[in-house]
C-alpha positions in Angstrom: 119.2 85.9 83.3 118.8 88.3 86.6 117.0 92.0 85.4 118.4 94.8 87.3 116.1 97.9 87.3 117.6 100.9 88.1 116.3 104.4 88.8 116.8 107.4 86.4 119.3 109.0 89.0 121.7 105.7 88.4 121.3 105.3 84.4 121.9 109.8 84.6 125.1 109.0 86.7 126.2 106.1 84.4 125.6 108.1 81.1 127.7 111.4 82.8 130.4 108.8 84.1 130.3 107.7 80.1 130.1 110.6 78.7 133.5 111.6 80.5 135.1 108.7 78.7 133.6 109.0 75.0 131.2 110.8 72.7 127.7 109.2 73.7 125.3 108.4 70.6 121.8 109.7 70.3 119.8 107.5 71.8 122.2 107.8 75.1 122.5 111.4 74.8 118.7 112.0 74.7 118.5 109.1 77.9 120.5 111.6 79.8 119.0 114.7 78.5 115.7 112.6 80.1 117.1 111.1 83.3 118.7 114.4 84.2 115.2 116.4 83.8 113.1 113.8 85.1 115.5 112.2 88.3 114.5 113.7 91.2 117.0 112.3 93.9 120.7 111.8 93.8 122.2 108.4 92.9 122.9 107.7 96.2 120.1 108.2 98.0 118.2 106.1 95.5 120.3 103.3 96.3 119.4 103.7 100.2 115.3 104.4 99.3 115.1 100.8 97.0 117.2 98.8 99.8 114.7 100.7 101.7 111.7 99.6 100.0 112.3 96.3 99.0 112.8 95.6 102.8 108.9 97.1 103.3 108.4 93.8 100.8 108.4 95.6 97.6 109.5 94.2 94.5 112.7 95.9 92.8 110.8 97.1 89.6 108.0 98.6 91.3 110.6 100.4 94.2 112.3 101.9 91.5 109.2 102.8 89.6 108.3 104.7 93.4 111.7 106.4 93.2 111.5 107.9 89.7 107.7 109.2 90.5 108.2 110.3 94.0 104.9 110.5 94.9 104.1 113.2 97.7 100.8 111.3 99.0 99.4 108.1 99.5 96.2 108.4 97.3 99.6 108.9 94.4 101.5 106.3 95.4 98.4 103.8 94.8 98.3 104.9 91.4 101.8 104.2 90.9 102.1 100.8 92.4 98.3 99.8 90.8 97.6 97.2 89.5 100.9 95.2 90.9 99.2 95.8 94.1 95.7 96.6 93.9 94.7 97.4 97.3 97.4 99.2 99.2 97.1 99.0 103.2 97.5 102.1 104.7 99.9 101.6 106.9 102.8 100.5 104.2 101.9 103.0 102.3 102.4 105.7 105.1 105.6 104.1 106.0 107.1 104.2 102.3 105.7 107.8 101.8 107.4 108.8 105.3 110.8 106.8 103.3 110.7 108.9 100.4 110.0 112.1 102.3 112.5 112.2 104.7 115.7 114.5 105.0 
């Protein structure tokens, strides 16, 4: 069995889309209570940043994990991707900062 990670923006749209549909429990409701304070990029351009980083040779769980942080330097993003990779060479980790940064 395959695990599909998603970022907060895709489980915040699911829960809305859901909650449109039927009453949401508690544990949902307080999953989108947290994905819509804590998501920090639309659905959609989440989508585009993890095809994004995967292809920089990322795996899925740790592109998402850079999605939901968003982390504004290099010096962050090392503390986000440690220790799934331990030494971070500068020049990926420009290129996936320059990803999440631009407009």
């Amino acid at each position: 069995m395959k695990i599909n990670y998603i970022p907060l923006a895709k489980a915040k749209e699911l829960l809305n889309d859901a909650s449109k549909e039927r009453e949401l429990n508690d544990v949902q409701s307080s999953a989108l209570k947290h994905a819509s304070k804590f998501s920090k990029v639309s659905a959609e351009k989440a989508a585009k940043l993890e095809k994004e980083l995967v292809s920089f040779g990322l795996e899925e769980v740790l592109a998402v994990k850079v999605i939901d942080v968003l982390p504004a330097n290099i010096d962050e993003l090392r503390s986000v991707v440690y220790p799934h990779i331990q030494t971070l060479d500068q020049e990926l980790g420009n290129k996936i900062i320059e990803a999440l940064h631009k407009r």
